[in-house]
C-alpha positions in Angstrom: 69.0 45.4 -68.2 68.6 48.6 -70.0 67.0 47.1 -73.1 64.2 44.7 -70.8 63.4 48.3 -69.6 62.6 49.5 -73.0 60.1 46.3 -74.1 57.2 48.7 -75.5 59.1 51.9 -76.4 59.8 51.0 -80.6 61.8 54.3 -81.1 64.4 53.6 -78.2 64.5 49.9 -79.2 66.0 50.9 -82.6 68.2 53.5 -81.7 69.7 51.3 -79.6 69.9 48.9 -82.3 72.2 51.2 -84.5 74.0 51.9 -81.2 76.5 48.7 -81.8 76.5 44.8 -82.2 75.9 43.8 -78.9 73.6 45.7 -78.3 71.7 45.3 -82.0 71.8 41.6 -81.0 69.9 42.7 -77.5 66.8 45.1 -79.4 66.8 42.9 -82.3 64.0 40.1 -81.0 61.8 42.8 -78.8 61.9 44.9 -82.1 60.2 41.8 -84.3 58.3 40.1 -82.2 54.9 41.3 -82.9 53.8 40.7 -86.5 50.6 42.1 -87.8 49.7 41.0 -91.4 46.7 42.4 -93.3 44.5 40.3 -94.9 41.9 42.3 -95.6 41.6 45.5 -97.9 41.6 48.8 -96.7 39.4 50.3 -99.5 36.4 48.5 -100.7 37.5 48.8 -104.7 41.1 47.5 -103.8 41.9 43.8 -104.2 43.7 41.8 -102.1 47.3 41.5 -102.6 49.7 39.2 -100.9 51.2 40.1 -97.6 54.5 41.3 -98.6 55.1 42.1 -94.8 55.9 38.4 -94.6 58.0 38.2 -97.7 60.4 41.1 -96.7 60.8 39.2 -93.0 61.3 35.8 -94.4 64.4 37.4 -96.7 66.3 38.7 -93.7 65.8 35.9 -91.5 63.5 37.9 -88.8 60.1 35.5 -89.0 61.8 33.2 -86.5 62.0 35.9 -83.7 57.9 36.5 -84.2 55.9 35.3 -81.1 53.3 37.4 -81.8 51.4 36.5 -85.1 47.6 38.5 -86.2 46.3 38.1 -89.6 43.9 41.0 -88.9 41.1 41.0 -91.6 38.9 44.1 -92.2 35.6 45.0 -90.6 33.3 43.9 -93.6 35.1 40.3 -93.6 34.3 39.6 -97.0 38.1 38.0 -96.8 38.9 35.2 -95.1 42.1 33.7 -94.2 42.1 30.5 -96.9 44.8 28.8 -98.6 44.5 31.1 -101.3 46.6 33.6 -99.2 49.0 30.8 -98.0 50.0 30.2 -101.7 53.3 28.9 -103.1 54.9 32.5 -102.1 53.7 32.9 -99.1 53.5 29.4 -97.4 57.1 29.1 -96.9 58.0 32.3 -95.2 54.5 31.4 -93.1 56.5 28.6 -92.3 59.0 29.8 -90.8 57.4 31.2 -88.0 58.0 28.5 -86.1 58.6 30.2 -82.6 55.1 31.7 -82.2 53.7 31.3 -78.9 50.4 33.7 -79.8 48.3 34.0 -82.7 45.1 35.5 -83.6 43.2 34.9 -87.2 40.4 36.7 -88.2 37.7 35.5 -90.5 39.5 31.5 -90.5 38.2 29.9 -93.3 38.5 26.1 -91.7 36.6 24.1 -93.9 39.1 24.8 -96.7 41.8 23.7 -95.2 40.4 20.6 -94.5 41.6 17.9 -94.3 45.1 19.7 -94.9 45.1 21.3 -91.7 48.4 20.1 -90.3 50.2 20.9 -93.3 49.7 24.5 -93.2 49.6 25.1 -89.3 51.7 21.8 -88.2 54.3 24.0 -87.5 52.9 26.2 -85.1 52.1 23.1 -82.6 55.3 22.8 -80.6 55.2 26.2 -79.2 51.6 27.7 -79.8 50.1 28.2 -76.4 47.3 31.2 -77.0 44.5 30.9 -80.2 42.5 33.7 -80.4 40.0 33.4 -83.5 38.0 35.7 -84.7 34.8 35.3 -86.4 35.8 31.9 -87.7 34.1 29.6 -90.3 33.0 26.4 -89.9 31.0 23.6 -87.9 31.3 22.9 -84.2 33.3 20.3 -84.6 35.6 21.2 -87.4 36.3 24.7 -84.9 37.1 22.3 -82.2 39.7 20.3 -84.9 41.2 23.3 -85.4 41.7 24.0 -81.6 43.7 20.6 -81.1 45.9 20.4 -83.7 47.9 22.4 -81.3 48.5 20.0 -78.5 50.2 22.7 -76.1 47.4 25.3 -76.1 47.1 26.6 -72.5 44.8 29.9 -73.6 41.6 30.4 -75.8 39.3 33.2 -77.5 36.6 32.8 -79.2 34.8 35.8 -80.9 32.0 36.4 -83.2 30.0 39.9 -83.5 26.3 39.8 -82.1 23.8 38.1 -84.5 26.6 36.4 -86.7 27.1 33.2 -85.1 25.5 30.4 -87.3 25.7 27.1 -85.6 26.5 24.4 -88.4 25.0 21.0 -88.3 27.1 18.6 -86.2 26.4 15.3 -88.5 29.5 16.2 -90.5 32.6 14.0 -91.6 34.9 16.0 -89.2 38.0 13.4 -87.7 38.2 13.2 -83.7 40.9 16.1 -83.2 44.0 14.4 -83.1 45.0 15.5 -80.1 43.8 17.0 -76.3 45.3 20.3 -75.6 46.1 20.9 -72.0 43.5 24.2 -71.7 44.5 24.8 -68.0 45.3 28.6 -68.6 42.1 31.4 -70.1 39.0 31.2 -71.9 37.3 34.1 -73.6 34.0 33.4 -75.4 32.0 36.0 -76.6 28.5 36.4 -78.3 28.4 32.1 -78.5 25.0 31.7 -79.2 24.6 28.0 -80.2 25.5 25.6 -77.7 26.4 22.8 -79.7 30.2 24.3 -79.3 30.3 24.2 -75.5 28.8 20.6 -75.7 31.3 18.8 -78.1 34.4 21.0 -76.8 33.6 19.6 -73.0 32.6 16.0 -75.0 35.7 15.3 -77.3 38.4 17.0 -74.8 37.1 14.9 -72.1 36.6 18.2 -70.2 38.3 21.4 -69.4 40.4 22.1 -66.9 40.4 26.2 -67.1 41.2 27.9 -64.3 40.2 31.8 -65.6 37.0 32.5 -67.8 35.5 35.4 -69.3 32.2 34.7 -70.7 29.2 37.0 -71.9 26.4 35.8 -74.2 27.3 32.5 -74.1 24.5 29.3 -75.0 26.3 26.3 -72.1 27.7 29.0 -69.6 26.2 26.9 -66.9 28.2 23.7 -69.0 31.3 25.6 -68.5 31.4 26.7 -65.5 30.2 23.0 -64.2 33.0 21.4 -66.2 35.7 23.6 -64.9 34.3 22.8 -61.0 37.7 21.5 -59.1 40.0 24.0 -61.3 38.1 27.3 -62.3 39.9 30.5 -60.2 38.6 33.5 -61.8 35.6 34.4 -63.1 35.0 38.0 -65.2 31.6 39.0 -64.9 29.2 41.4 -66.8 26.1 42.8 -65.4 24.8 42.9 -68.7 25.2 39.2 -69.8 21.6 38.4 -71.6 22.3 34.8 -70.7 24.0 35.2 -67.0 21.1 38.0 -66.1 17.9 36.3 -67.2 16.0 37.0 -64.6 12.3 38.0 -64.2 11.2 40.6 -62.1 9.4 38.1 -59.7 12.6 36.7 -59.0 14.3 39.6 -58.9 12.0 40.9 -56.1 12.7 37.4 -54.1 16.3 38.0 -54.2 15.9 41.5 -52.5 13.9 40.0 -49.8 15.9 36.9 -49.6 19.2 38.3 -49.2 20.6 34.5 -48.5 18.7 32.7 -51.5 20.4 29.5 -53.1 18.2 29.0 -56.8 17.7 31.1 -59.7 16.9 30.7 -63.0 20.1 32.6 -63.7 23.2 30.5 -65.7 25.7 32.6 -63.2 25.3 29.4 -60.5 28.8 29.2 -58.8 27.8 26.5 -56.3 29.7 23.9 -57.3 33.0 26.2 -58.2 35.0 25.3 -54.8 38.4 27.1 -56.2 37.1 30.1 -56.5 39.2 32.8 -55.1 38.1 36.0 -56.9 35.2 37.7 -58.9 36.2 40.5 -61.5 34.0 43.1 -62.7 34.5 45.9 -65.7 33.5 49.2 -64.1 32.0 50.4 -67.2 30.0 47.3 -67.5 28.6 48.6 -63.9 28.1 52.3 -65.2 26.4 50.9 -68.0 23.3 49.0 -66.4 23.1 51.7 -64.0 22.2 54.2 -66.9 20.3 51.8 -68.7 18.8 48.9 -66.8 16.0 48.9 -64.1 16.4 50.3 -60.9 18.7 47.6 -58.5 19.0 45.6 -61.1 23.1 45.3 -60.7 23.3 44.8 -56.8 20.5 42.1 -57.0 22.9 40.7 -60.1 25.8 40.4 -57.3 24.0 39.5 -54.7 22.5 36.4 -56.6 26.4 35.7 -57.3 27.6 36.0 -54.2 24.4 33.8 -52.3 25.6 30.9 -54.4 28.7 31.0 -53.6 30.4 28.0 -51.7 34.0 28.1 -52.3 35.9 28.8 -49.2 39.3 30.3 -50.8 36.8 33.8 -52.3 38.4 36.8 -50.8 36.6 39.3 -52.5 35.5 41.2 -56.1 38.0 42.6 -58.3 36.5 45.5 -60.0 39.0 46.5 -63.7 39.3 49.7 -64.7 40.7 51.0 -67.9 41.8 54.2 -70.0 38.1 55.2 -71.0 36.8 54.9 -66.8 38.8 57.8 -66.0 37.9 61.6 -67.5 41.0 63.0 -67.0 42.5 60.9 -69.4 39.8 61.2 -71.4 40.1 65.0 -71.8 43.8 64.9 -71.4 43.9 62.3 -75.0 41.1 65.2 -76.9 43.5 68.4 -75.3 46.8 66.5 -76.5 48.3 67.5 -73.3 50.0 65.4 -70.6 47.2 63.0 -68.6 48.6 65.0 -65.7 45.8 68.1 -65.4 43.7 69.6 -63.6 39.9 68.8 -64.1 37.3 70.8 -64.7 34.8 71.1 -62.1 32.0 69.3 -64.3 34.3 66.5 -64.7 35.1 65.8 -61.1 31.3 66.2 -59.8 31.1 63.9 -62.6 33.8 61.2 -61.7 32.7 61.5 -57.9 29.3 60.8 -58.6 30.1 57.4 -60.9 32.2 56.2 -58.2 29.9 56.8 -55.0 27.5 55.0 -57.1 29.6 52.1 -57.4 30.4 52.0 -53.8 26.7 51.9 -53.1 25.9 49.0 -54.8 29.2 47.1 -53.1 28.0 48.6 -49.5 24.1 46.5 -50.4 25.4 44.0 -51.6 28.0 43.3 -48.8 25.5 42.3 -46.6 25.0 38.8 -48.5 28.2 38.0 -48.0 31.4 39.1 -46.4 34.0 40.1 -49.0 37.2 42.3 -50.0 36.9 44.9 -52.7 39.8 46.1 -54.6 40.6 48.5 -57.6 42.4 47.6 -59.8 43.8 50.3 -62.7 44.3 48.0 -65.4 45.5 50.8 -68.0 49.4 51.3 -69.8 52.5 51.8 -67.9 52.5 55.7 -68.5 49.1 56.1 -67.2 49.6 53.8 -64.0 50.6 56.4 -61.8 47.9 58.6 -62.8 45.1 56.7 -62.7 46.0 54.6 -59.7 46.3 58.1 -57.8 42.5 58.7 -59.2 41.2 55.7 -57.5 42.8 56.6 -53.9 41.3 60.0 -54.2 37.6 58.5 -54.8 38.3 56.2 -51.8 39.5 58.9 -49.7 36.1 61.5 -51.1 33.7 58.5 -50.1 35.2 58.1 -46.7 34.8 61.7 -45.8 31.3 61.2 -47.0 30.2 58.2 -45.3 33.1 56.5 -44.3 34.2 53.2 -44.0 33.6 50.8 -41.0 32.7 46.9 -40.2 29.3 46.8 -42.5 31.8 47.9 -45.6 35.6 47.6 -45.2 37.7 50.2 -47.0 38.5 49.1 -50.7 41.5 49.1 -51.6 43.6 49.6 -55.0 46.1 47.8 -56.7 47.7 48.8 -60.0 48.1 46.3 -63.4 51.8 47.3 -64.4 52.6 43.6 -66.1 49.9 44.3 -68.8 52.1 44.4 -72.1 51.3 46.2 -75.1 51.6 43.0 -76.9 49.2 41.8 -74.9 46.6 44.4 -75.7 46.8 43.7 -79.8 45.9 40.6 -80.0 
């Protein structure tokens, strides 16, 4: 018990590792199971050497308590993660990570481990269950190959950096992926610009069966969300999608008269999404349109959401907050004092202001349709309290400035302890 309380604190994990046996035996797997390997080089006139990280593991025996595996490549990407770097020293102790349940590649090089795939990453199948790829190489169908080679994959995350996506052509030699992974748990796509992807992932799976999604700039959002109809739960939203928010202003000024309209041009159409049961938000997303984008252009975003919605389990919109929402922390982290301060008054005019504007648009937009609105404080353990105790406060300033009553319940606010650190990384 005392050692499950200690899963992100590495300084009181190995002292009590030197404490005795037992209790060596007890910190020894929470100490080693993240792995970061780097496959990239820190200085731009360094070359790449091999990962002796793995090498130094694989002698005493540790690789096999990693469930957390990120070959993190550097920001230029000029290396990629190729079977040069799995070489005749390195491919065994890669090997023998053969408990990993996450992994995260940056820069994948696919196409040269074709048609070798299963021979390098065979032995991450059994127990693999969350891919996230970074920035990855290759055609449509040759990313999707990758994808099912492990056949228990519950979780997915696609990135690539704005402008970089290059859709390859999809007449290739590529096999049918030899298996159908289950994809019932979380898909992340991000800055997916050709929608050959979407297509051939919904196509050669036989569909999806997702039941959380977090999608912004994606070409087929409408594909996805359609496919994932009968089993889609939870849906993350940004205000400033370009593809879920193209709207013209004609439109825009229908939807303000038309408080109950059904079409738009807009890909955020959740008519058909019956299982739907919550709506999340990122504050700063919200903070972000407000300072940049035209005048109502976020509550006419939500209430175009919410007049398409048909599912009859929605309670309400989740709106996730993290470290960088909240200025005391802020100022606490560039002070290096304790989060627990006193603002200054600038800073609490400030944070008032930012939230009374987000309660605004919720109070507009709550007359499209019924819902409950909760906080949620999704930042680390040590800041929970904190931050959670921020929210309250804003809830209780806005009531004593226009209160709460039928037209807009009371929010309320709900904290995020079971977010890991692990979880974070990759």
């Amino acid at each position: 018990m005392i050692i499950t309380y200690l899963t992100c604190d590495t300084p009181s994990l190995l002292t009590c590792s030197l404490t005795c046996y037992t209790w060596y035996i007890a910190a020894v797997p929470l100490l080693h199971k993240n792995l970061t390997v780097s496959i990239g080089s820190p200085h731009k006139n360094r070359k790449l050497t091999k990962p002796n990280l793995l090498l130094r593991k694989h002698k005493l025996g540790l690789l096999p308590l990693v469930k957390t595996l990120w070959f993190r490549g550097d920001d230029s990407g000029r290396v990629s993660f190729s079977p040069k770097l799995l070489n005749r020293y390195t491919l065994r102790p890669f090997c023998a990570s053969n408990n990993v349940n996450k992994l995260r590649i940056d820069h994948l090089d696919i196409p040269s481990f074709m048609p070798r795939i299963q021979r390098y990453f065979g032995h991450l199948a059994p127990t693999l269950q969350y891919l996230s790829l970074y920035e990855p190489k290759g055609s449509s169908r040759q990313i999707i190959y990758f994808i099912a080679v492990f056949r228990h994959l519950e979780d997915l995350l696609l990135t690539y950096d704005m402008g970089k996506f290059r859709e390859e052509p999809a007449d290739d030699l590529t096999p049918i992926p030899p298996f159908v992974p289950p994809l019932r748990g979380w898909l992340v796509m991000i800055n997916i610009t050709g929608a050959g992807l979407v297509k051939d992932m919904i196509n050669l799976f036989g569909g999806i069966r997702f039941r959380r999604m977090n999608l912004f700039n994606v070409n087929g959002m409408r594909l996805l969300l359609n496919a994932c109809a009968e089993t889609l739960e939870t849906v993350v939203l940004d205000p400033t999608d370009p593809r879920g928010k193209c709207i013209s202003l004609k439109d825009m000024q229908s939807l303000a008269d038309n408080f109950v309209a059904l079409s738009s041009p807009q890909d955020f159409d959740l008519s058909m999404n019956r299982s739907l049961w919550a709506l999340q938000v990122w504050a700063r997303a919200i903070d972000a349109e407000l300072e940049a984008g035209p005048p109502n252009s976020v509550s006419n975003f939500f209430k175009h959401m919410l007049s398409t919605m048909t599912s009859p389990e929605f309670p309400g919109i989740l709106v996730l907050y993290e470290e960088l929402d909240f200025c005391g922390i802020r100022s606490a982290r560039q002070q290096a004092c304790p989060p627990f301060h006193r603002m200054t008054q600038a800073e609490r005019e400030e944070e008032t202001a930012r939230h009374h504007r987000r309660f605004e648009i919720f109070r507009e937009v709550y007359r499209v349709h019924d819902f409950s609105l909760a906080l949620c404080a999704g930042v680390l353990e040590t800041l929970v309290d904190y931050s959670v105790g921020m929210l309250k406060e804003a809830i209780a300033t806005e009531k004593k400035r226009w209160g709460f009553d039928s037209s807009f319940p009371e929010p309320s606010v709900i904290d995020n302890p079971q977010e890991t650190c692990a979880d974070r990384q990759i």
